[in-house]
VOGU-3710 file (C-alpha; in Angstrom, 3 decimals, decimal comma):
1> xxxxxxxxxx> -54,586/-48,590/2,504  -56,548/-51,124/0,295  -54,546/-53,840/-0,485  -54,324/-55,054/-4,220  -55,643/-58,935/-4,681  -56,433/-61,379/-7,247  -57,292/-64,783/-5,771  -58,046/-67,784/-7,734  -61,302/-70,104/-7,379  -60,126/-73,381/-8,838
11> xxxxxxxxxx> -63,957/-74,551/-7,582  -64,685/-78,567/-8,537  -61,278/-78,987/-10,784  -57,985/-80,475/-10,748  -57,080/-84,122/-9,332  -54,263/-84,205/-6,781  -51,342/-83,790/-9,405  -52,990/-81,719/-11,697  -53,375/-79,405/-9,050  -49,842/-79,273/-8,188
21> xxxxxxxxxx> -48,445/-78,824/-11,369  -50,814/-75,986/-12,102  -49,600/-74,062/-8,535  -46,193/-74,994/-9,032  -46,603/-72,636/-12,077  -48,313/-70,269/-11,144  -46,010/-69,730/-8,380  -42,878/-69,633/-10,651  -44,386/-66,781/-12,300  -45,836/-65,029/-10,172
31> xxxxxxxxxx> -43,001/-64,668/-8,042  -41,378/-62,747/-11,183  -44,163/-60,626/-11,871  -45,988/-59,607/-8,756  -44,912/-55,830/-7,494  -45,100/-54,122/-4,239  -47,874/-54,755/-1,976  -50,121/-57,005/-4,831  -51,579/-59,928/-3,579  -52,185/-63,592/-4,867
41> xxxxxxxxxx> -54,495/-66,022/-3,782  -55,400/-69,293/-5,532  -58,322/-71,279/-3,621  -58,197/-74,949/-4,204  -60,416/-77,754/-3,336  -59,636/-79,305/0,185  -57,354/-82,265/-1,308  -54,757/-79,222/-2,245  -54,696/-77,133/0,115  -52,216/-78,353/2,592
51> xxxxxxxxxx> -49,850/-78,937/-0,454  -50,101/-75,758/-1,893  -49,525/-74,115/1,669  -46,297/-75,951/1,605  -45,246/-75,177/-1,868  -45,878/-71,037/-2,266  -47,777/-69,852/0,498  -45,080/-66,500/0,759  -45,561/-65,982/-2,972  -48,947/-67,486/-3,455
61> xxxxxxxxxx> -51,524/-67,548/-0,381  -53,922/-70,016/0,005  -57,607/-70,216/0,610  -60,700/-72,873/1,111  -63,772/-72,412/-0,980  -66,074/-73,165/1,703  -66,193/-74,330/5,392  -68,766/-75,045/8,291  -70,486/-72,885/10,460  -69,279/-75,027/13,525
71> xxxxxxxxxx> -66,280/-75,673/14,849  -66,363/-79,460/15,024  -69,332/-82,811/15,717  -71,496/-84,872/13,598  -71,366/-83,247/10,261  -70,264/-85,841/7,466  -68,306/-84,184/4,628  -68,186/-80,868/5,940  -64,364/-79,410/6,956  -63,818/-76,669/9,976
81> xxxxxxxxxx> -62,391/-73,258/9,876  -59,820/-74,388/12,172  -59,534/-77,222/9,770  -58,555/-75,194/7,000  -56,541/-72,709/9,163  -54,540/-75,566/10,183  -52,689/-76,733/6,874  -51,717/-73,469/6,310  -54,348/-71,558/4,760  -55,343/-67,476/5,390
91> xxxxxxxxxx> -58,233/-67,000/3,214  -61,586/-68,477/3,316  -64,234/-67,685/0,042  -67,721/-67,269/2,130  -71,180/-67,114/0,038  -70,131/-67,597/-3,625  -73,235/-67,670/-5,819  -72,774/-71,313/-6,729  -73,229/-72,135/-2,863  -76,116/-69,502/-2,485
101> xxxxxxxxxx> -77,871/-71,136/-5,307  -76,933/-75,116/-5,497  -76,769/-75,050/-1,481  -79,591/-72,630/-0,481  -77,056/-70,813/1,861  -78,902/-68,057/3,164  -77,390/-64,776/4,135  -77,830/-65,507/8,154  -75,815/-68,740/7,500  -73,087/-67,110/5,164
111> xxxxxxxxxx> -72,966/-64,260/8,740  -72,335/-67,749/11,066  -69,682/-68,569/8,653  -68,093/-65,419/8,216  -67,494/-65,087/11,931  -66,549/-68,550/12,805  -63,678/-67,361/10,008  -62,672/-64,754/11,409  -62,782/-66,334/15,344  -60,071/-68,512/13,651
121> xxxxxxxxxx> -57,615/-65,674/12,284  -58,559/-66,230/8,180  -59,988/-63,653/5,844  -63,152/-64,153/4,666  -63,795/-63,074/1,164  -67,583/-62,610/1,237  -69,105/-62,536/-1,851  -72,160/-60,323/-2,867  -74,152/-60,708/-6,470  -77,248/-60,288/-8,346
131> xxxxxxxxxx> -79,204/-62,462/-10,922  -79,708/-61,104/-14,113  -83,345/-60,874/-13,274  -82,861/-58,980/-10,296  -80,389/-56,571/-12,473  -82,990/-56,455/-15,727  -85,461/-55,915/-12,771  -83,530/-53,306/-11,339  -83,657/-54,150/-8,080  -79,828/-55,150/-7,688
141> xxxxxxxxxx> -79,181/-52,399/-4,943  -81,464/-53,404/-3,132  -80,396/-57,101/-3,439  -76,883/-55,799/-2,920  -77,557/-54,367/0,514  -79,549/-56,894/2,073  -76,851/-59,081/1,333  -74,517/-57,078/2,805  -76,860/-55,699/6,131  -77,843/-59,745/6,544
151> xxxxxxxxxx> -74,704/-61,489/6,185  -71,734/-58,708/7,541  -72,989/-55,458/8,568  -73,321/-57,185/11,970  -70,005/-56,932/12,411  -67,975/-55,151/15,220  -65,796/-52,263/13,135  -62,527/-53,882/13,957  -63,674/-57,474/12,758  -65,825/-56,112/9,312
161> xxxxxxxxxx> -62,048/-54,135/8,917  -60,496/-57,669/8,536  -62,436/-58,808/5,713  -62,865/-58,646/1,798  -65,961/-57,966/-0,356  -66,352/-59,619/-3,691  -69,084/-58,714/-5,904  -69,801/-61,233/-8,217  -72,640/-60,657/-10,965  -74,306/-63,893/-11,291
171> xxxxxxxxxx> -74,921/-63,431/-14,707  -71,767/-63,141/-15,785  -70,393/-65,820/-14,089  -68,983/-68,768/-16,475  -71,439/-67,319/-18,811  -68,639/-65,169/-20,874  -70,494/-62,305/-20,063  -69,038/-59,583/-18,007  -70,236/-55,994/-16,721  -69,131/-52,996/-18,374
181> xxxxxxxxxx> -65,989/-51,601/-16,102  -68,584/-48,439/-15,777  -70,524/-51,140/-14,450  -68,466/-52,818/-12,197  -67,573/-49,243/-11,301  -70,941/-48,275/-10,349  -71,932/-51,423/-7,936  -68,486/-50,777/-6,477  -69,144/-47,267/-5,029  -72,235/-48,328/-4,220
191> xxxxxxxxxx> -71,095/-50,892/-2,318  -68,328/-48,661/-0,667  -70,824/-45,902/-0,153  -73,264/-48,494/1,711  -69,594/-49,352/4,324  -69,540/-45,975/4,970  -73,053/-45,129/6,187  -72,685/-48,501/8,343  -69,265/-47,873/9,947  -67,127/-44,996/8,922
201> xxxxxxxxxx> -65,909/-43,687/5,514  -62,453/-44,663/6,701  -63,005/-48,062/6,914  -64,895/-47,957/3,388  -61,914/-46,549/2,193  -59,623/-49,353/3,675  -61,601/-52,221/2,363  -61,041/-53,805/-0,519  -63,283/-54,690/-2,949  -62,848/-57,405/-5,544
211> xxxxxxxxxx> -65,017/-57,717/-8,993  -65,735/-61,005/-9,740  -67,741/-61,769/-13,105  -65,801/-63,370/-15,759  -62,714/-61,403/-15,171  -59,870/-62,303/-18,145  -56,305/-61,074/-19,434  -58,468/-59,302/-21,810  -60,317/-56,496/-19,574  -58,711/-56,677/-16,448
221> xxxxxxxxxx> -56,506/-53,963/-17,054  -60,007/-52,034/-17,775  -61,312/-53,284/-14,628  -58,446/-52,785/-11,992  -58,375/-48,715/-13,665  -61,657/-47,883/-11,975  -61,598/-45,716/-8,174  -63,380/-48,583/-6,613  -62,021/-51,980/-7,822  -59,247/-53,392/-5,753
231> xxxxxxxxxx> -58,598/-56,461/-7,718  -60,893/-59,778/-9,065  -62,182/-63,177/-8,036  -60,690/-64,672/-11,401  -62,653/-68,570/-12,061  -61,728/-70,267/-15,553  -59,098/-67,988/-15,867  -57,175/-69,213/-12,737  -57,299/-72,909/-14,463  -54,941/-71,444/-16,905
241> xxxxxxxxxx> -51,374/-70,118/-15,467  -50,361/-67,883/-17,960  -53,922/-66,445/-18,066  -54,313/-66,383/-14,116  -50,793/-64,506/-13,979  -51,490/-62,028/-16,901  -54,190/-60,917/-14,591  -51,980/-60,072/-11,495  -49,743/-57,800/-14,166  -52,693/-56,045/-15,225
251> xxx> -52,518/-53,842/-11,764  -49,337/-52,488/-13,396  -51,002/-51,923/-16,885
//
């Protein structure tokens, strides 16, 4: 069964306290609003994250933005998977647009990553996206699935079954555009329908798939309705608790 998730991505934001307060929030409400089997996730920067582990992690998990393709040695500024998974954390965001683009990370780096997360017992959430000139070009399916043949499809079955997609339009990311939820809908199944010719339609059915392009309290009710989206990868919003939580009620719109 897929399960239900809407994970935060604070990104580059919040000093020390700031970030605490905002958690400390979020986790207040979410613990009254969340049903059944949903899922919240709010990924912090690296100063947080032991903190927030501390403060919600049954109510709200916790996740890194980021980590290293090695497990330890001469890499200034650059934090471990056993790192994170050792303050607590369970979720690890792996190829987000902003580090594809401002960091060059390359699809056979973001497939290092995503199994040195997974040696270490966290989730990767592995993000997938087009530009808008690859989607005015429309060559976004094809985009799509290299992305997904280069940086996870190498996966055994049982380790590919342990992880979470996240397509993420570039162009509507922090851009205040947003796909259509027919859309979002379509990349979706196509994405679902490219896990089932790799492994089996039982596993594409089991994985969940998050939509992340300027998802809001305003359409993710919209969003969450459609067969194929599991949930979001919320940005801006997630700066804003009552916004952020609004979101994890929308599955019960």
């Amino acid at each position: 069964m897929r399960k239900k998730i809407v994970a935060g991505n604070w990104k580059m934001n919040l000093d020390y306290a700031s970030g605490i307060s905002l958690f400390s929030e979020i986790v207040n409400m979410v613990r009254d609003e969340k049903k059944g089997d949903q899922i919240a996730i709010i990924c912090s920067p690296y100063i947080h994250l032991n903190s927030l582990a501390k403060l919600g992690g049954e109510v709200v998990k916790i996740g890194a933005q980021n980590c290293h393709q090695n497990d330890s040695g001469a890499f200034t500024g650059e934090i471990s998977a056993g790192m994170i998974k050792s303050v607590g954390c369970e979720y690890v965001i792996i190829g987000h647009s902003e580090r594809r683009q401002y960091f060059a990370e390359s699809n056979e780096l973001l497939a290092e990553k995503t199994i040195k997360v997974l040696e270490n017992e966290l989730t990767p959430i592995f993000c997938i996206g087009e530009t808008l000139e690859e989607r005015n070009g429309n060559i976004y399916f094809e985009v799509l699935k290299a992305q997904l043949e280069q940086g996870v499809f190498g996966l055994s079955t049982a380790d590919f079954s342990k992880i979470v997609i996240a397509y993420e339009p570039v162009w509507a990311i922090g851009t205040g555009l947003t796909a259509s939820s027919e859309q979002a809908q379509e990349v979706h199944a196509f994405i679902r329908n490219e896990i089932a010719n790799k492994y089996t339609a039982e596993v594409a059915e089991n994985t969940t798939i998050l939509y992340g392009g300027s998802c809001n309290p305003k359409n993710a009710a919209e969003l969450f309705a459609q067969k194929d989206i599991d949930g979001g990868l919320i940005g801006g919003a997630s700066l804003k608790s009552r916004d952020f939580v609004d979101i994890v009620k929308a599955f019960n719109s």
